[in-house]
Short mmCIF file of the C-alpha atoms (twelve columns), coordinates in Angstrom:
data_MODEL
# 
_entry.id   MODEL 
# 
loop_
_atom_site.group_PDB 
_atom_site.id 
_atom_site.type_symbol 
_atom_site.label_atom_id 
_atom_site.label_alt_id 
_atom_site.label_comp_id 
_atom_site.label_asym_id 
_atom_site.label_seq_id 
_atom_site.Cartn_x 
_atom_site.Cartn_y 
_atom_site.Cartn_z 
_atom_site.pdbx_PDB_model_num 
ATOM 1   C CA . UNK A 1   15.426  -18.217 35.446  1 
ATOM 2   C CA . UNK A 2   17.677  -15.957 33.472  1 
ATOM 3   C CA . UNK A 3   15.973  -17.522 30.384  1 
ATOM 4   C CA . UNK A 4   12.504  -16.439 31.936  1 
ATOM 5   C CA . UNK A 5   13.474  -13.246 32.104  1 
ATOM 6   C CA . UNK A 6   15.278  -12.417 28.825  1 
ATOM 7   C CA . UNK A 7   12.340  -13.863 26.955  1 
ATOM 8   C CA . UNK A 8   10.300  -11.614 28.942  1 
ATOM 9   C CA . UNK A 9   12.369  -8.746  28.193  1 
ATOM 10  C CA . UNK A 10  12.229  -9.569  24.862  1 
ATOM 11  C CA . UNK A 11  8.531   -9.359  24.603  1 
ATOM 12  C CA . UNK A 12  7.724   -6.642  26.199  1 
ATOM 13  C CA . UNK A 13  10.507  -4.884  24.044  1 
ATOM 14  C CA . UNK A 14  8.229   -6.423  21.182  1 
ATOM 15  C CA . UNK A 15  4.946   -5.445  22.433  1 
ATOM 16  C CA . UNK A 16  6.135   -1.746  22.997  1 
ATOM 17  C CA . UNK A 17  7.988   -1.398  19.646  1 
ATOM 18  C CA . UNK A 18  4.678   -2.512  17.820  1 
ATOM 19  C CA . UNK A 19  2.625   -0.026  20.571  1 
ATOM 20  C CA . UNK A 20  3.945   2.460   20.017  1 
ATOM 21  C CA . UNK A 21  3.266   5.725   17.879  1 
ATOM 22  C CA . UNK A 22  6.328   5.904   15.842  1 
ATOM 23  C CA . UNK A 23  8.471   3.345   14.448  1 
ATOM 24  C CA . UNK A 24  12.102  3.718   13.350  1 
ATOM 25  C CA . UNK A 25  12.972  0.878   11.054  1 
ATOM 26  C CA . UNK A 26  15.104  0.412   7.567   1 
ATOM 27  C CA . UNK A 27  13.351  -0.132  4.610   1 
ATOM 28  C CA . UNK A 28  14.351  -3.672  3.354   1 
ATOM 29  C CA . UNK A 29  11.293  -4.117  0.734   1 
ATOM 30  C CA . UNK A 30  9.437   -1.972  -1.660  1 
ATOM 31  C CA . UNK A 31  6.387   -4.191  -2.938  1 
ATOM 32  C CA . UNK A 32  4.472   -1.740  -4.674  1 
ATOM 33  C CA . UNK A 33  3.839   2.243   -4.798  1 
ATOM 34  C CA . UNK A 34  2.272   2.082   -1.420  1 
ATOM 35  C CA . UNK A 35  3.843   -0.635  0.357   1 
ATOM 36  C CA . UNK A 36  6.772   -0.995  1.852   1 
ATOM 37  C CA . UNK A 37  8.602   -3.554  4.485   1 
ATOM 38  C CA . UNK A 38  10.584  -2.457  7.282   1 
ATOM 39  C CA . UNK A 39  12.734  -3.672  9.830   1 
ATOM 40  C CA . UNK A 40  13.139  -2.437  13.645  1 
ATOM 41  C CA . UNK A 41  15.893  -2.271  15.389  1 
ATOM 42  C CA . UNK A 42  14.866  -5.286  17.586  1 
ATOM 43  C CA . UNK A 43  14.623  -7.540  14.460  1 
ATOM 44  C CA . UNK A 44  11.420  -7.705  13.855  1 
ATOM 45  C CA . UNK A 45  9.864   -7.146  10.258  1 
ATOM 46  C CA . UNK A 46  6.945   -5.125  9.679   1 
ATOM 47  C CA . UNK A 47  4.928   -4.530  6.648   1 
ATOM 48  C CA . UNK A 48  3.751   -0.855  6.046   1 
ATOM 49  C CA . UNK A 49  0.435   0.496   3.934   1 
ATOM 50  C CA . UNK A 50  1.270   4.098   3.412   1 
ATOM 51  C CA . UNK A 51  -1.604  6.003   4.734   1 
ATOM 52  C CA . UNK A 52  -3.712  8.189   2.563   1 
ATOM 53  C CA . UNK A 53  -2.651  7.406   -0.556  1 
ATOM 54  C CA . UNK A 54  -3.430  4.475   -2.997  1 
ATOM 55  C CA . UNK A 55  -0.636  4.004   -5.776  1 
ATOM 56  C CA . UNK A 56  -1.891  1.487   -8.406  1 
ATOM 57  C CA . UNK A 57  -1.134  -1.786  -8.597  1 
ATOM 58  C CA . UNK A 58  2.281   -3.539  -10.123 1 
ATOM 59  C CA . UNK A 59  0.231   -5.006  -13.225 1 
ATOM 60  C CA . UNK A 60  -2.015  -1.837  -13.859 1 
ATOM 61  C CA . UNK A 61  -0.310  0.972   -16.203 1 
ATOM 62  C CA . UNK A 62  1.970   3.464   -14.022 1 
ATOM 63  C CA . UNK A 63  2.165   0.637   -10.960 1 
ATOM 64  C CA . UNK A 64  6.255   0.013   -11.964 1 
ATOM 65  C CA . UNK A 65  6.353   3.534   -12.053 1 
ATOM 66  C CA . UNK A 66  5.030   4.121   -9.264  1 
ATOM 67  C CA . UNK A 67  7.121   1.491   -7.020  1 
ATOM 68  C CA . UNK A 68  10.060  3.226   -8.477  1 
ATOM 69  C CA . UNK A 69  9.638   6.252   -7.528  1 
ATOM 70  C CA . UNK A 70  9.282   4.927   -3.824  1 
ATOM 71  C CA . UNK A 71  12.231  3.287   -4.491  1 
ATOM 72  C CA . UNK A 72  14.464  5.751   -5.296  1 
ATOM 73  C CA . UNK A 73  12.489  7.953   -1.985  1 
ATOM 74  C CA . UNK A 74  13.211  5.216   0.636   1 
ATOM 75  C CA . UNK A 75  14.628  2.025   -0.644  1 
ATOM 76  C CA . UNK A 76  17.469  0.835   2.117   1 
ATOM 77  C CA . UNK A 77  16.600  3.832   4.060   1 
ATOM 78  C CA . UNK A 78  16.568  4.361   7.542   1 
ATOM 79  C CA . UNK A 79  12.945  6.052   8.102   1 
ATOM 80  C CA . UNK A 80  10.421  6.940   10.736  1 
ATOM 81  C CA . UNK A 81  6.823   5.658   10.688  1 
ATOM 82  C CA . UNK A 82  3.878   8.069   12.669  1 
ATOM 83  C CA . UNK A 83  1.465   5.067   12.814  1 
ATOM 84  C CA . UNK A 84  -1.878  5.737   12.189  1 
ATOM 85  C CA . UNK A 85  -3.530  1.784   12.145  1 
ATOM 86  C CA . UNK A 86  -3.386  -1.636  11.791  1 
ATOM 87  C CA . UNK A 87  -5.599  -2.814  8.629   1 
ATOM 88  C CA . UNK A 88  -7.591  -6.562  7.924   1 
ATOM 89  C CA . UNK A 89  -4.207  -8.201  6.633   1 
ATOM 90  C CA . UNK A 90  -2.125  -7.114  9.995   1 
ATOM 91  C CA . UNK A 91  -0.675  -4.448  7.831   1 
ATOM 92  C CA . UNK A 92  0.863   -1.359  9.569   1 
ATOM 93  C CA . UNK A 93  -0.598  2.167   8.496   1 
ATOM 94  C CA . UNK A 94  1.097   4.878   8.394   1 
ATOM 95  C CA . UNK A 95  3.296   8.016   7.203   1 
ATOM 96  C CA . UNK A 96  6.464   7.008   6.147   1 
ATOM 97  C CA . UNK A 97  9.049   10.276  7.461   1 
ATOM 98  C CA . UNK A 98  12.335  10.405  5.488   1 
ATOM 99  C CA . UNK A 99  14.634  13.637  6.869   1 
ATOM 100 C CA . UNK A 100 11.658  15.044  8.231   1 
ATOM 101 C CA . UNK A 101 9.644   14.399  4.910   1 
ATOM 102 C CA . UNK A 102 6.357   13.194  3.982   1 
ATOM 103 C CA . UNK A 103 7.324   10.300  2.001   1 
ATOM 104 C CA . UNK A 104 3.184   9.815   1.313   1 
ATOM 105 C CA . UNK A 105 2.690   13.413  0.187   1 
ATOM 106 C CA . UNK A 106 5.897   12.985  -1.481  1 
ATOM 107 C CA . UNK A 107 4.343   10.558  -3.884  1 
ATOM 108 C CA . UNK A 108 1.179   12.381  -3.952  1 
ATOM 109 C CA . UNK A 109 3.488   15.467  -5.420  1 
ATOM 110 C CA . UNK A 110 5.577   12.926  -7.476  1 
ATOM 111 C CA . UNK A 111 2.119   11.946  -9.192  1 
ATOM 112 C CA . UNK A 112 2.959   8.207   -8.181  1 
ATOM 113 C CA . UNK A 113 -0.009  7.744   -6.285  1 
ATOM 114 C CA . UNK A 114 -3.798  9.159   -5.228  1 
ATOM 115 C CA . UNK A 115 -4.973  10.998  -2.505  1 
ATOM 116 C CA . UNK A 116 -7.142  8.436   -0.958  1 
ATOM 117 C CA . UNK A 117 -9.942  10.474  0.338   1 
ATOM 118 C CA . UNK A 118 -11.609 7.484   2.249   1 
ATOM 119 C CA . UNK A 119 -9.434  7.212   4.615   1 
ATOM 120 C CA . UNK A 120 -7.744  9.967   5.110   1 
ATOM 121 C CA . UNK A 121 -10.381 12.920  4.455   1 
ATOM 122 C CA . UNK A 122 -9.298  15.909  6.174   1 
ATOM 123 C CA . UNK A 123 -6.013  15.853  4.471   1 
ATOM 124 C CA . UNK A 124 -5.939  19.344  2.853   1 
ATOM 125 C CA . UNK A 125 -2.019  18.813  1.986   1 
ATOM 126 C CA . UNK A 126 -2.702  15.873  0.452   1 
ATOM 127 C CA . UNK A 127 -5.485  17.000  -1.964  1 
ATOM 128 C CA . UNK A 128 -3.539  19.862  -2.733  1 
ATOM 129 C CA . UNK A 129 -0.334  17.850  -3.832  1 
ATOM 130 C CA . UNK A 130 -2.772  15.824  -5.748  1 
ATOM 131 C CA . UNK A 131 -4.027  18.414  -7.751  1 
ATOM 132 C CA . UNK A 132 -1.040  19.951  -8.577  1 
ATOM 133 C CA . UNK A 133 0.494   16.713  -9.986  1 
ATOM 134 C CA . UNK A 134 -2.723  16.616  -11.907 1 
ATOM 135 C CA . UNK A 135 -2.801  20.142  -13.139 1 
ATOM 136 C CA . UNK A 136 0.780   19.811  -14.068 1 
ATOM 137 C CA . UNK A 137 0.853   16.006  -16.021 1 
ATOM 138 C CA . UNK A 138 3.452   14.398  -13.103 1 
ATOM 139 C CA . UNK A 139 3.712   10.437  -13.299 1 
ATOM 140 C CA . UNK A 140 0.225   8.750   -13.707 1 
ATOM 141 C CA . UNK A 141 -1.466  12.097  -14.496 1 
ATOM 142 C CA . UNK A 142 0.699   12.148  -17.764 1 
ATOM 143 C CA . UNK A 143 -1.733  9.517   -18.793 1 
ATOM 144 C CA . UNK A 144 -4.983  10.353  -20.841 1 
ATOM 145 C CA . UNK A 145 -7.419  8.759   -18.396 1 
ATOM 146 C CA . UNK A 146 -6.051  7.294   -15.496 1 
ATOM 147 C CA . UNK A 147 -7.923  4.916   -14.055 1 
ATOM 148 C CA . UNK A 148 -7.703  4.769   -9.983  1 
ATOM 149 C CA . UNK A 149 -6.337  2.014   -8.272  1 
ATOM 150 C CA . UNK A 150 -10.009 0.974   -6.264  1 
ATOM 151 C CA . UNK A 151 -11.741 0.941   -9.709  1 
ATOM 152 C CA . UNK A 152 -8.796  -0.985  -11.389 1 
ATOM 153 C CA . UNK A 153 -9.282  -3.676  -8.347  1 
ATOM 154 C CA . UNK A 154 -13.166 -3.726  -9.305  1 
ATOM 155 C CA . UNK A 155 -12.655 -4.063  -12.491 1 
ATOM 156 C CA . UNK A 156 -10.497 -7.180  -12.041 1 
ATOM 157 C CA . UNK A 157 -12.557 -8.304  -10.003 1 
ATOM 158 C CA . UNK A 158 -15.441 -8.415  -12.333 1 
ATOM 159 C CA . UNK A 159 -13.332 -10.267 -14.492 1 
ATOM 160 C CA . UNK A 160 -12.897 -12.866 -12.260 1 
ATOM 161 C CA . UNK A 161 -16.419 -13.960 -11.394 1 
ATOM 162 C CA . UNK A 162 -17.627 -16.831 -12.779 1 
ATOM 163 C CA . UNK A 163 -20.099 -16.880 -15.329 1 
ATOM 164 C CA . UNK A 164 -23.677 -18.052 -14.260 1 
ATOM 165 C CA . UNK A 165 -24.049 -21.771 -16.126 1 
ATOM 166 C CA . UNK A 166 -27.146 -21.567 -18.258 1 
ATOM 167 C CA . UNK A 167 -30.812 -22.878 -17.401 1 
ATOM 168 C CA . UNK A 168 -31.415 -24.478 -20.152 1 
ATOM 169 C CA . UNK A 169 -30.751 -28.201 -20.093 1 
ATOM 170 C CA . UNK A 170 -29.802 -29.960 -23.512 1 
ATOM 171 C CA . UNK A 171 -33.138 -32.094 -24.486 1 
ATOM 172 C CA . UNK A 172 -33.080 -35.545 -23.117 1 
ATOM 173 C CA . UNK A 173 -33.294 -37.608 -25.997 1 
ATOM 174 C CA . UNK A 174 -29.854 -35.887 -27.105 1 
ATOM 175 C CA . UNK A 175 -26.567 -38.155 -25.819 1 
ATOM 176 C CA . UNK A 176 -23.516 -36.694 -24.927 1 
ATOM 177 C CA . UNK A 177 -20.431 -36.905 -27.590 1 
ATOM 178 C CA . UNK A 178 -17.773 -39.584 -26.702 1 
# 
């Protein structure tokens, strides 16, 4: 019976902890320039999307960068995070609070990362801090043409589809080589 109820304790601890609006947890992971893992007090591991920005990728030019810089802002760090969503991979959204900091418009500011209009379009800060970082060369904006992380991901995508075979069929009378 007591095992009964500790595992029920421990799921409803679980279920409210992943409920809830705000999550404090310690940064364990850093996978890119907008992704992070955390860890909540309870144990539990969560991966985190920032929300509102898009940071390129690790293979596209400034994505090292770019997961440095988050690094160095919340690497091993004990951090809030205002959820905002869940997305299609199970992913936590959300803004990543640092000593009462934007960590997202942080980056934004940094010029580590994109305001991502899409889904986050009445973000006035955020557009701001993005054209600031562009008007004054920070991080990816020091570039000559930039190319955004959703039109990198297209383009490598494009690469990737396989060409259409031909129609045209060899003539029959002609035998394979051996």
């Amino acid at each position: 019976m007591r095992k009964l109820i500790a595992i029920l304790f421990l799921l409803l601890a679980v279920v409210a902890q992943t409920r809830a609006d705000t999550l404090r947890a310690r940064v364990l992971w850093i996978h890119d320039g907008d992704t992070v893992s955390v860890a909540a007090p309870n144990g539990l591991w969560f991966k985190v999307r920032l929300w509102g920005v898009d940071a390129p990728e690790l293979d596209q030019p400034g994505g090292r960068d770019s997961m440095m810089a988050l690094i160095r802002l919340v690497g091993r760090k004990q951090v809030t995070v205002d959820i905002k969503d869940r997305d299609r991979y199970g992913r936590l959204i959300g803004v990543i609070i640092y000593r009462k900091k934007d960590i997202n418009l942080e980056m934004l500011k940094l010029g580590q990362a994109w305001y991502y209009k899409q889904y986050a379009p009445k973000q006035k800060s955020y557009a701001e801090a993005e054209a600031e970082a562009q008007e004054k060369r920070r991080g990816l904006w020091s570039e000559s043409d930039p190319v955004a992380p959703w039109e990198w991901r297209k383009q490598q995508r494009q690469k990737k589809k396989p060409v259409a075979p031909s129609e045209e069929r060899p003539p029959a009378d002609v035998k394979p080589a051996a």
